[in-house]
PDB file of N, CA, C and O in Angstrom:
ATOM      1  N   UNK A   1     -70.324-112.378  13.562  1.00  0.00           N
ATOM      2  CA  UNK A   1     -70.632-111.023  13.136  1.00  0.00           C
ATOM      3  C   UNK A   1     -72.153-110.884  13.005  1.00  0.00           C
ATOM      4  O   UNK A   1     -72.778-111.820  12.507  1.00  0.00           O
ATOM      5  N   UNK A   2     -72.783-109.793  13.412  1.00  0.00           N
ATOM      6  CA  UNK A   2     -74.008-109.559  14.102  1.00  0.00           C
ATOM      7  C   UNK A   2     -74.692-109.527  12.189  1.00  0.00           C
ATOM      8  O   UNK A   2     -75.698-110.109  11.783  1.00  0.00           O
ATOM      9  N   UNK A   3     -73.727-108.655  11.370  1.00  0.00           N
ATOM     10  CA  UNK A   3     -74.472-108.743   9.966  1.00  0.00           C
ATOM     11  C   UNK A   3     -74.786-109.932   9.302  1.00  0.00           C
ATOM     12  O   UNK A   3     -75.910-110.203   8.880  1.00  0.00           O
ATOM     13  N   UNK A   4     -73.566-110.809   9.186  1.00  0.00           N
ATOM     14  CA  UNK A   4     -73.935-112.046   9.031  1.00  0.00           C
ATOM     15  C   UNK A   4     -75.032-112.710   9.477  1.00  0.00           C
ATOM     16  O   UNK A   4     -75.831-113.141   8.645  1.00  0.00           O
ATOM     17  N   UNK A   5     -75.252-112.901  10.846  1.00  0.00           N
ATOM     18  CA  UNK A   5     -76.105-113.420  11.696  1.00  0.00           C
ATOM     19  C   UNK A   5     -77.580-113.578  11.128  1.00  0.00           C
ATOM     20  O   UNK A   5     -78.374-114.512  11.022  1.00  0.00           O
ATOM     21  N   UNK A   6     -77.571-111.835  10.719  1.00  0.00           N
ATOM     22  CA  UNK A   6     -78.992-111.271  10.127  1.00  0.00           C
ATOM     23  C   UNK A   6     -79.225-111.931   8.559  1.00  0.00           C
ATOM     24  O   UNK A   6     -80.320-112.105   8.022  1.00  0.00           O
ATOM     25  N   UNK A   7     -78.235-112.162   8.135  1.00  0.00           N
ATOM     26  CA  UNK A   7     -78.631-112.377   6.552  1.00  0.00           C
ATOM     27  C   UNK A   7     -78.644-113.572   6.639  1.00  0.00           C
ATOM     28  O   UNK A   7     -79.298-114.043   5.708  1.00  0.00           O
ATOM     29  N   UNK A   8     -78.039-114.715   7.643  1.00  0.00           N
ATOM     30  CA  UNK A   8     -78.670-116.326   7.800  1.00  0.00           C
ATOM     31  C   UNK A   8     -79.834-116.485   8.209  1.00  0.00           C
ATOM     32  O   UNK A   8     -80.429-117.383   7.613  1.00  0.00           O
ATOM     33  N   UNK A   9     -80.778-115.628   9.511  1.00  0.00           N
ATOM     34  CA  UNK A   9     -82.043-115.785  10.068  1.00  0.00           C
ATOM     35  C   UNK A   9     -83.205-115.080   9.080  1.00  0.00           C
ATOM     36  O   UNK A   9     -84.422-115.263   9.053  1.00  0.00           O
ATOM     37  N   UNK A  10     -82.348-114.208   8.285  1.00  0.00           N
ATOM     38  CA  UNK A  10     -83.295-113.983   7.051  1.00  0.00           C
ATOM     39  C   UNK A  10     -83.864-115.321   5.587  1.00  0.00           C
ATOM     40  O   UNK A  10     -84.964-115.766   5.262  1.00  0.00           O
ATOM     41  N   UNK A  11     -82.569-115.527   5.117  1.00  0.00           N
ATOM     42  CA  UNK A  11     -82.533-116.704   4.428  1.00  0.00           C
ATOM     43  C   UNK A  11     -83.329-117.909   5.019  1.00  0.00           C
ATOM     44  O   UNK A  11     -84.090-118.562   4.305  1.00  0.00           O
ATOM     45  N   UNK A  12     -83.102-118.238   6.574  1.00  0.00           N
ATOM     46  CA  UNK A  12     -83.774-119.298   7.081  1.00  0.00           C
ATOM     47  C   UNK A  12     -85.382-118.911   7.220  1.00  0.00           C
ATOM     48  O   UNK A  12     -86.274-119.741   7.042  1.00  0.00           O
ATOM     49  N   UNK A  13     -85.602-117.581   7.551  1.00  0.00           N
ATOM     50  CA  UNK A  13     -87.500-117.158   7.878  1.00  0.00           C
ATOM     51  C   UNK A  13     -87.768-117.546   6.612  1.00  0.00           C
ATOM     52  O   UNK A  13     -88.829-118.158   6.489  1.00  0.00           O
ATOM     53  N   UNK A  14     -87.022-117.349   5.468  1.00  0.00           N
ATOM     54  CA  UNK A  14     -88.084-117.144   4.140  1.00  0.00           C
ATOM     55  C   UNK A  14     -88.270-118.973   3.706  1.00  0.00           C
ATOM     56  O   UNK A  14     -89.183-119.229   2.920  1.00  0.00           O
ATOM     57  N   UNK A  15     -87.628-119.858   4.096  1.00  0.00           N
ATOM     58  CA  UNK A  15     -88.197-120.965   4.011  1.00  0.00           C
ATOM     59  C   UNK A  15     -88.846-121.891   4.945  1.00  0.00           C
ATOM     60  O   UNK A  15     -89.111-123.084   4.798  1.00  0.00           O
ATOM     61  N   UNK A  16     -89.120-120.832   6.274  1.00  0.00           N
ATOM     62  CA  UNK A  16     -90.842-121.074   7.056  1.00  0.00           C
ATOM     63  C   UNK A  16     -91.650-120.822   6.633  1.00  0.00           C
ATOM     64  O   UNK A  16     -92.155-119.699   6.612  1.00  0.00           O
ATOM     65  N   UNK A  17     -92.150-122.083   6.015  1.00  0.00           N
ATOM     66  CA  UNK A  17     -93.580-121.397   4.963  1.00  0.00           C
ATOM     67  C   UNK A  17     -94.907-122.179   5.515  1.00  0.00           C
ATOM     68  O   UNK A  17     -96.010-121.775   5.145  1.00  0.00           O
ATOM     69  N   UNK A  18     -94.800-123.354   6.445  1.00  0.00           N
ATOM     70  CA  UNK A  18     -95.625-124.553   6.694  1.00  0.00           C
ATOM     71  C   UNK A  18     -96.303-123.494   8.565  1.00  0.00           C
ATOM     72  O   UNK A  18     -95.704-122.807   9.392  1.00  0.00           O
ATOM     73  N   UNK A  19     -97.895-123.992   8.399  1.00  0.00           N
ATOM     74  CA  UNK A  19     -98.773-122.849   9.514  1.00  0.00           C
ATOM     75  C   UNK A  19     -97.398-123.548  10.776  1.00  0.00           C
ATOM     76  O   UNK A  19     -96.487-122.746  10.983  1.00  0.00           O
ATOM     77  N   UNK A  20     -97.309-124.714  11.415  1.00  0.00           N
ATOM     78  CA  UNK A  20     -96.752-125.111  12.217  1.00  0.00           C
ATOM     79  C   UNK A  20     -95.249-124.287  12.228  1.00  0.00           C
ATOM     80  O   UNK A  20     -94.706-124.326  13.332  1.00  0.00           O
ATOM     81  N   UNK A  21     -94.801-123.846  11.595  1.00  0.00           N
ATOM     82  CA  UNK A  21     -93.386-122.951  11.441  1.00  0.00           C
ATOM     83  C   UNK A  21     -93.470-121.333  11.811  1.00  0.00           C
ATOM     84  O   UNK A  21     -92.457-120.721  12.151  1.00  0.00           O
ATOM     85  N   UNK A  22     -94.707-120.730  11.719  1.00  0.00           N
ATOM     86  CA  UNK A  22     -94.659-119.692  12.408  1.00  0.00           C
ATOM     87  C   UNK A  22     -94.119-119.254  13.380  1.00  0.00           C
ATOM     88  O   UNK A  22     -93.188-118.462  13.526  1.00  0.00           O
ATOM     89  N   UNK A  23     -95.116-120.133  14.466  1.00  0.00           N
ATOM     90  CA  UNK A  23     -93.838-119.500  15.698  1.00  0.00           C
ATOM     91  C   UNK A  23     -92.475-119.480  15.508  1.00  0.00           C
ATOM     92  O   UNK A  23     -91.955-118.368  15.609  1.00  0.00           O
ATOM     93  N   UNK A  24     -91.830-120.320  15.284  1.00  0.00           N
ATOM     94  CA  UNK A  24     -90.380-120.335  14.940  1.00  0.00           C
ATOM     95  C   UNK A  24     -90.440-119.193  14.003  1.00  0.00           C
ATOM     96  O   UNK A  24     -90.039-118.265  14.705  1.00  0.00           O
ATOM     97  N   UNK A  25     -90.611-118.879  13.242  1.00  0.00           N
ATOM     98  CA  UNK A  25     -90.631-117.576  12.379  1.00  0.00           C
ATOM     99  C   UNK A  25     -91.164-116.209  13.137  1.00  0.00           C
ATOM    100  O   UNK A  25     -90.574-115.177  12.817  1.00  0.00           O
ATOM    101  N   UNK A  26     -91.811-116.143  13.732  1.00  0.00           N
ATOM    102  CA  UNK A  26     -92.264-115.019  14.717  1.00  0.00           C
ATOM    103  C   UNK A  26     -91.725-114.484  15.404  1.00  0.00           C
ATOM    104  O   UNK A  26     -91.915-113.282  15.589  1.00  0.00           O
ATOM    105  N   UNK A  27     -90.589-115.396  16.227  1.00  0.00           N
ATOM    106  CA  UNK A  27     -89.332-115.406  17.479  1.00  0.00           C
ATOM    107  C   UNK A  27     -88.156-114.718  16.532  1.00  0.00           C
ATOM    108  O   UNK A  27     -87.711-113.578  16.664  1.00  0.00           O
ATOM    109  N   UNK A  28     -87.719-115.825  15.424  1.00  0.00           N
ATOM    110  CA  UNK A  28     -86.286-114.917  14.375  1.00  0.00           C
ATOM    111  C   UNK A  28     -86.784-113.759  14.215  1.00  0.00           C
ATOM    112  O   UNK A  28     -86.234-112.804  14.764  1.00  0.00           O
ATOM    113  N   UNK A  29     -87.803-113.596  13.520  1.00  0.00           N
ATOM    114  CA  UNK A  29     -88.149-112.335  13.748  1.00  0.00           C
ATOM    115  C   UNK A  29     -88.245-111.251  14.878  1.00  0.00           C
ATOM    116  O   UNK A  29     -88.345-110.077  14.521  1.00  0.00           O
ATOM    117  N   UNK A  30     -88.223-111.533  16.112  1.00  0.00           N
ATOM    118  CA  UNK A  30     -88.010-110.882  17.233  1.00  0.00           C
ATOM    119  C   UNK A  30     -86.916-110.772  17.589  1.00  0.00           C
ATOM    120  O   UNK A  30     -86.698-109.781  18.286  1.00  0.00           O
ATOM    121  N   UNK A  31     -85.830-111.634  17.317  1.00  0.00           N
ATOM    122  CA  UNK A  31     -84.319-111.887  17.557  1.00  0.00           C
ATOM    123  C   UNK A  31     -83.661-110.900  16.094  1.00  0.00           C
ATOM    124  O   UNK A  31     -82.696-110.145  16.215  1.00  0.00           O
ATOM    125  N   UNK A  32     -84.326-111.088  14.920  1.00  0.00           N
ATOM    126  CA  UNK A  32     -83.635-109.908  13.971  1.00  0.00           C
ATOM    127  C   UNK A  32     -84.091-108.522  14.561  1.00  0.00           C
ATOM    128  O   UNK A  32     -83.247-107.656  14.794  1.00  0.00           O
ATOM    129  N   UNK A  33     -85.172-108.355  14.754  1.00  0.00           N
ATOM    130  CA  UNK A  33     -84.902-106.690  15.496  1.00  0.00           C
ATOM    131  C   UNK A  33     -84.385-106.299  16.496  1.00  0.00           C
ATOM    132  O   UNK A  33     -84.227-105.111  16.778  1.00  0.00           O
ATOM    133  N   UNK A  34     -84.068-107.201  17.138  1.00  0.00           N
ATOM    134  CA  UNK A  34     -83.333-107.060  18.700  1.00  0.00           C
ATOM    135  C   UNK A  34     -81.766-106.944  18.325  1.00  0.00           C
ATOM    136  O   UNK A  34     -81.071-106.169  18.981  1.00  0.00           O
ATOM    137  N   UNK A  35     -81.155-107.767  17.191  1.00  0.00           N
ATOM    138  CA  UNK A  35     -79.773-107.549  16.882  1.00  0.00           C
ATOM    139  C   UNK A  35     -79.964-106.126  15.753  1.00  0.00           C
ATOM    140  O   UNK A  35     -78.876-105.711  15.353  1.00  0.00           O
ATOM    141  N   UNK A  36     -80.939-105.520  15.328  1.00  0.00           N
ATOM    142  CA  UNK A  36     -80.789-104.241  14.502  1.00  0.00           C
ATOM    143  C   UNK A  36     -81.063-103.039  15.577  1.00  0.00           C
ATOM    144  O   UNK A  36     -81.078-101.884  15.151  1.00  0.00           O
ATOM    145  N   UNK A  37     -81.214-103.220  16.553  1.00  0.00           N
ATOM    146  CA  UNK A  37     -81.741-102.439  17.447  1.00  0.00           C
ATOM    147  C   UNK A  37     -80.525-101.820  18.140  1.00  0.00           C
ATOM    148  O   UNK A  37     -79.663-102.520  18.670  1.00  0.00           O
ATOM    149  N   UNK A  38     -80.480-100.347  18.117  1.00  0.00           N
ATOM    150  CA  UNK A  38     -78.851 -99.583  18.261  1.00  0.00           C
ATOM    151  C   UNK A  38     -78.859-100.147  20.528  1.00  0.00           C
ATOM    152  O   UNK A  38     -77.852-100.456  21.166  1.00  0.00           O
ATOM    153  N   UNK A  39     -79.651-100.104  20.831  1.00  0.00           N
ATOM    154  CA  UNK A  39     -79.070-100.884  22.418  1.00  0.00           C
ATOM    155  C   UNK A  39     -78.650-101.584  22.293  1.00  0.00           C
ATOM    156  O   UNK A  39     -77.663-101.489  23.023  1.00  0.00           O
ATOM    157  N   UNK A  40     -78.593-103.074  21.451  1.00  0.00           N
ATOM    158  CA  UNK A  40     -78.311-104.341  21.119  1.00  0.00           C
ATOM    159  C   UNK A  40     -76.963-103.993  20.602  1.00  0.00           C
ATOM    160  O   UNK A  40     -75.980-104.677  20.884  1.00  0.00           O
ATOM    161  N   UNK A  41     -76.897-102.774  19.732  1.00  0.00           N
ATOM    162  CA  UNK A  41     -75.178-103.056  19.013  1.00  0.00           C
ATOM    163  C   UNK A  41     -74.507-102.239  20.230  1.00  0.00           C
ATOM    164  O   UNK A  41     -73.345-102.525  20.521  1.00  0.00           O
ATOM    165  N   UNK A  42     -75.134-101.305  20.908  1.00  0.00           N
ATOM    166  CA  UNK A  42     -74.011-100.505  21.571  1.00  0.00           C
ATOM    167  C   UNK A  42     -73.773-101.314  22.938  1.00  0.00           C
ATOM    168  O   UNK A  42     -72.899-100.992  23.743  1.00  0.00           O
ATOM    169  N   UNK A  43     -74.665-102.425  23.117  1.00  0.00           N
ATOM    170  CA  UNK A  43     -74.023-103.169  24.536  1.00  0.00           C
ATOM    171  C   UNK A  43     -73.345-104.296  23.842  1.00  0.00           C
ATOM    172  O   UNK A  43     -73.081-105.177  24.661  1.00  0.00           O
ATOM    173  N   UNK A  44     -73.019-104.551  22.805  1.00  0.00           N
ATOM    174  CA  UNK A  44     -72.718-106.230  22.005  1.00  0.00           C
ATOM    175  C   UNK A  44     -70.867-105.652  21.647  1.00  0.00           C
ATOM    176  O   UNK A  44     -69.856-106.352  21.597  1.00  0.00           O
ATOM    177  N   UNK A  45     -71.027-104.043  21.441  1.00  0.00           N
ATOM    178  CA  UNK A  45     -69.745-103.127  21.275  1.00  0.00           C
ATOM    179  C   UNK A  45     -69.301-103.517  22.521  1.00  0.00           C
ATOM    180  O   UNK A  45     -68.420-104.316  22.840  1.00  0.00           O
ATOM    181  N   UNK A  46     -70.366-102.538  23.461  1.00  0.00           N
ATOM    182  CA  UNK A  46     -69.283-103.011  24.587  1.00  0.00           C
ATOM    183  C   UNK A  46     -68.495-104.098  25.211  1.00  0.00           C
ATOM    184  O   UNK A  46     -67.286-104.267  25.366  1.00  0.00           O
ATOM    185  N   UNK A  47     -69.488-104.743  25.502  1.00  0.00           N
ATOM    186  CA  UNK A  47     -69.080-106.181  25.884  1.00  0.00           C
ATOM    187  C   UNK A  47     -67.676-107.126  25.080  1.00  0.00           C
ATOM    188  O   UNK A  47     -66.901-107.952  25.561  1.00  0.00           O
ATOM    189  N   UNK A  48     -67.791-106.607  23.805  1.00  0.00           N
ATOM    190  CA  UNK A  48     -67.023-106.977  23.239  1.00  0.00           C
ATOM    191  C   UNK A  48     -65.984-106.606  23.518  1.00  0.00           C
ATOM    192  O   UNK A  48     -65.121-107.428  23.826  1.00  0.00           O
ATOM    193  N   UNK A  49     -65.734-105.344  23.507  1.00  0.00           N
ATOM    194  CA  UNK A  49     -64.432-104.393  23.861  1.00  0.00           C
ATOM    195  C   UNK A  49     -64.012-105.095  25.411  1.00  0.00           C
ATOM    196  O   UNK A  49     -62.968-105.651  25.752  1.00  0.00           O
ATOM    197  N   UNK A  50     -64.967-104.890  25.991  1.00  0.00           N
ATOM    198  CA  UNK A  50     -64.562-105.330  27.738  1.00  0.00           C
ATOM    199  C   UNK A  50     -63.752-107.253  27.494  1.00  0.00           C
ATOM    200  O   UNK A  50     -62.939-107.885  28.169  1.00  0.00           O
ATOM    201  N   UNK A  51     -64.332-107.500  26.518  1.00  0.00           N
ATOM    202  CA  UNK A  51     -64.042-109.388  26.865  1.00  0.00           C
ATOM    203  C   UNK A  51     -62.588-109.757  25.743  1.00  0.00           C
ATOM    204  O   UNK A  51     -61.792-110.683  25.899  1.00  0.00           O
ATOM    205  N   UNK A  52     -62.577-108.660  24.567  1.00  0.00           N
ATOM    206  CA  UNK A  52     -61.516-109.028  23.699  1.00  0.00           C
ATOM    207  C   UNK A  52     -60.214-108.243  24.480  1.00  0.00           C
ATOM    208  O   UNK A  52     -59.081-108.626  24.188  1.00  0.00           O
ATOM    209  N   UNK A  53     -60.381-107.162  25.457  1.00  0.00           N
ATOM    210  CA  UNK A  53     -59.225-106.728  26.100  1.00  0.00           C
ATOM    211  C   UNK A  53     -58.811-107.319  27.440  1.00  0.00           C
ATOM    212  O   UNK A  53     -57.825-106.958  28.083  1.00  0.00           O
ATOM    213  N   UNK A  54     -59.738-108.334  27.813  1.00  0.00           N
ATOM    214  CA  UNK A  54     -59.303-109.457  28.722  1.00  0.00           C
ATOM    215  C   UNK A  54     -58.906-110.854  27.676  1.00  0.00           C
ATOM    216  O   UNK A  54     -57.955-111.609  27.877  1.00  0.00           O
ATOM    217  N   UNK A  55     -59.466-110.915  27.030  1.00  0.00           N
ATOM    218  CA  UNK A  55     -58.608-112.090  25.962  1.00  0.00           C
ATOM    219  C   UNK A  55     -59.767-112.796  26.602  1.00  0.00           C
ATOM    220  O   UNK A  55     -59.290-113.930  26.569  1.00  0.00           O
ATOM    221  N   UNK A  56     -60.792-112.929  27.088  1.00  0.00           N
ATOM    222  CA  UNK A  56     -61.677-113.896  27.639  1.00  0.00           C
ATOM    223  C   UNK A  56     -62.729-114.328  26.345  1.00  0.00           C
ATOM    224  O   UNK A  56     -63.412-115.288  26.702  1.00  0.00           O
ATOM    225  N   UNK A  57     -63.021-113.931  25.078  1.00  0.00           N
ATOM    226  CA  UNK A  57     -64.055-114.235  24.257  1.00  0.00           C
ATOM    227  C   UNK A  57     -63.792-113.507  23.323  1.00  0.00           C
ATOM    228  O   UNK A  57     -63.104-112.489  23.409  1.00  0.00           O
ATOM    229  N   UNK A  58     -64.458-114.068  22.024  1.00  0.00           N
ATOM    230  CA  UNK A  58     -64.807-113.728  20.628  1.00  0.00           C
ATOM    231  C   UNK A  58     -65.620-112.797  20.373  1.00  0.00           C
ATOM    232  O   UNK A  58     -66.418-112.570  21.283  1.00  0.00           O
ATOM    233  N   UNK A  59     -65.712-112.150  19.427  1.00  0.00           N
ATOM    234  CA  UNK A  59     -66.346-111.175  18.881  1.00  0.00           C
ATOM    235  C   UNK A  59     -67.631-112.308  18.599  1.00  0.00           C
ATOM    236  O   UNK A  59     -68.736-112.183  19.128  1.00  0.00           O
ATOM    237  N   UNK A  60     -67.302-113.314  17.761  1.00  0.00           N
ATOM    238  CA  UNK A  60     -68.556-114.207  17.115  1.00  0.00           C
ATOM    239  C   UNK A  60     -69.224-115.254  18.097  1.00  0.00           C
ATOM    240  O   UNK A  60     -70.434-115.465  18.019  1.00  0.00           O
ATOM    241  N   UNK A  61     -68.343-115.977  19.119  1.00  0.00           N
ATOM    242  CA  UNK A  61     -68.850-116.488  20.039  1.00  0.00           C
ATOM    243  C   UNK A  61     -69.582-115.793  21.298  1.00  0.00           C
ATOM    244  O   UNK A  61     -70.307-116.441  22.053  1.00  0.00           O
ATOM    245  N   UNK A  62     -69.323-114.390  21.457  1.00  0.00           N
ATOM    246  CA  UNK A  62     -70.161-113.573  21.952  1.00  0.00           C
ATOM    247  C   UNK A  62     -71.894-113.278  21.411  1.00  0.00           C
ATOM    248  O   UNK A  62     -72.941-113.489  22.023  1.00  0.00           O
ATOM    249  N   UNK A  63     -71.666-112.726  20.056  1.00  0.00           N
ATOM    250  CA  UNK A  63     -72.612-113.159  19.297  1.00  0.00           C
ATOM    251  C   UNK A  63     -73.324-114.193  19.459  1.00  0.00           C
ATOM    252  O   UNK A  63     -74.462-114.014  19.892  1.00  0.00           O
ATOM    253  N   UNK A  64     -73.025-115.100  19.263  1.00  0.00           N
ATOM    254  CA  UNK A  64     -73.416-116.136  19.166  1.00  0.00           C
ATOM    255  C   UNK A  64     -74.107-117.171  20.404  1.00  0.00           C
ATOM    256  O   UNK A  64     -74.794-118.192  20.378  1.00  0.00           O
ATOM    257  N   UNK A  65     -73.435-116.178  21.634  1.00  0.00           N
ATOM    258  CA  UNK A  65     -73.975-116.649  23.533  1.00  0.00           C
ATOM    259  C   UNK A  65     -75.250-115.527  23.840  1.00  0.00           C
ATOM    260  O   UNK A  65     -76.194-115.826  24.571  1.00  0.00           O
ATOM    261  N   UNK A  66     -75.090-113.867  23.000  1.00  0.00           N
ATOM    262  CA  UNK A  66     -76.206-112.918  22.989  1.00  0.00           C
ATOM    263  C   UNK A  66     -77.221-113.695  22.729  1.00  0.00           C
ATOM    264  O   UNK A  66     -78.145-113.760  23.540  1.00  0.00           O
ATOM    265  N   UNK A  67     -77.238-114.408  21.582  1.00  0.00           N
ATOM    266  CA  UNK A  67     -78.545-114.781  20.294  1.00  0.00           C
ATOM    267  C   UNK A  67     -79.058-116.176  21.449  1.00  0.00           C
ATOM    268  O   UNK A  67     -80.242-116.458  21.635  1.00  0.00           O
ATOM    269  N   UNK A  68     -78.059-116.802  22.022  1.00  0.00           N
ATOM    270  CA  UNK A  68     -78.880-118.100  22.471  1.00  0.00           C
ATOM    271  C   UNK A  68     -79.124-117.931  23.676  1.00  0.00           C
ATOM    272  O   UNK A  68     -80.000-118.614  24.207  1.00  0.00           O
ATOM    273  N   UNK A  69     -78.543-117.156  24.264  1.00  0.00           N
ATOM    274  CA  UNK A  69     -80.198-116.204  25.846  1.00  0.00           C
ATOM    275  C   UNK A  69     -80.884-115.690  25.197  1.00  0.00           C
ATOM    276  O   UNK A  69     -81.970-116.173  25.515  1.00  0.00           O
ATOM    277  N   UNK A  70     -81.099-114.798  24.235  1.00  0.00           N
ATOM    278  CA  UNK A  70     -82.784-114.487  23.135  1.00  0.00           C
ATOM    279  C   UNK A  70     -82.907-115.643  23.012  1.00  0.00           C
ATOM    280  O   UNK A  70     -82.945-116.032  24.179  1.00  0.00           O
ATOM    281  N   UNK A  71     -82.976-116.278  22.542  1.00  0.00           N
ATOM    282  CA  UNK A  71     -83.574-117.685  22.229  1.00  0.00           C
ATOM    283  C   UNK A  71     -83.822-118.483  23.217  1.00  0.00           C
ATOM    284  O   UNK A  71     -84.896-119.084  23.248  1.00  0.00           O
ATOM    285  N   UNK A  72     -83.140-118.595  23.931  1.00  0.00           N
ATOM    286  CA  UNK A  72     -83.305-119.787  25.274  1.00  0.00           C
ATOM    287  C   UNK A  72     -82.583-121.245  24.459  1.00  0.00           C
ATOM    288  O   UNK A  72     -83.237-122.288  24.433  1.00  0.00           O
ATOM    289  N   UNK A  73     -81.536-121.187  23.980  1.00  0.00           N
ATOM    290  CA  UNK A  73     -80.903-122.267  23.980  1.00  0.00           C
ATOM    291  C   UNK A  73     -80.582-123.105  24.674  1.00  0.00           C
ATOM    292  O   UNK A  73     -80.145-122.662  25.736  1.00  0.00           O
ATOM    293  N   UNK A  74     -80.580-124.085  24.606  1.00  0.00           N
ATOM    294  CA  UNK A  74     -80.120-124.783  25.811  1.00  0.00           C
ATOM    295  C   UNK A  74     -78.275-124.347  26.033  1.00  0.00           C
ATOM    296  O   UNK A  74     -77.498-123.837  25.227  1.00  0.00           O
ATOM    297  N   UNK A  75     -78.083-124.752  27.301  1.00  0.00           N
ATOM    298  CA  UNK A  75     -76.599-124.158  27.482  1.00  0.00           C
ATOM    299  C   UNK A  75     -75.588-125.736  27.579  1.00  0.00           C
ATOM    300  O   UNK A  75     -75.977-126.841  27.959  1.00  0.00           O
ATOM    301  N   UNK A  76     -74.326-125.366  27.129  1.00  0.00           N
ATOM    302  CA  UNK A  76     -74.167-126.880  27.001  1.00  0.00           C
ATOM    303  C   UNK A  76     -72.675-126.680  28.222  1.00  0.00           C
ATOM    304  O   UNK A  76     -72.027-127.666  28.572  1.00  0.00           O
TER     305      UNK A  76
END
């Protein structure tokens, strides 16, 4: 859940406090406005709708594949 999401990358920015942690704090921060951002919910809606009425994916593991292409996760 995209709210959730936001109130963990919040909790986690506020204990980047060390100069070397910025960037990492700079990026969540680019990744929290990108999930508050109404394009972000109305394609994360869609997609959702399109993948839970094929039975192909999660509401949260969707989430959760959005956030790690923003990020550049590695893919496993």
């Amino acid at each position: 859940d995209t709210d959730r999401a936001l109130v963990l990358l919040e909790e986690y920015c506020k204990k980047l406090r060390k100069p070397e942690e910025q960037q990492l704090k700079k990026a969540i921060r680019k990744v929290m406005g990108i999930f508050k951002s109404s394009l972000f919910q109305a394609l994360l809606g869609s997609l959702t709708e399109k993948a839970t009425r094929c039975g192909t994916i999660s509401q949260s593991s969707l989430t959760a594949s959005v956030a790690c292409d923003v990020l550049g996760c590695p893919k496993d």
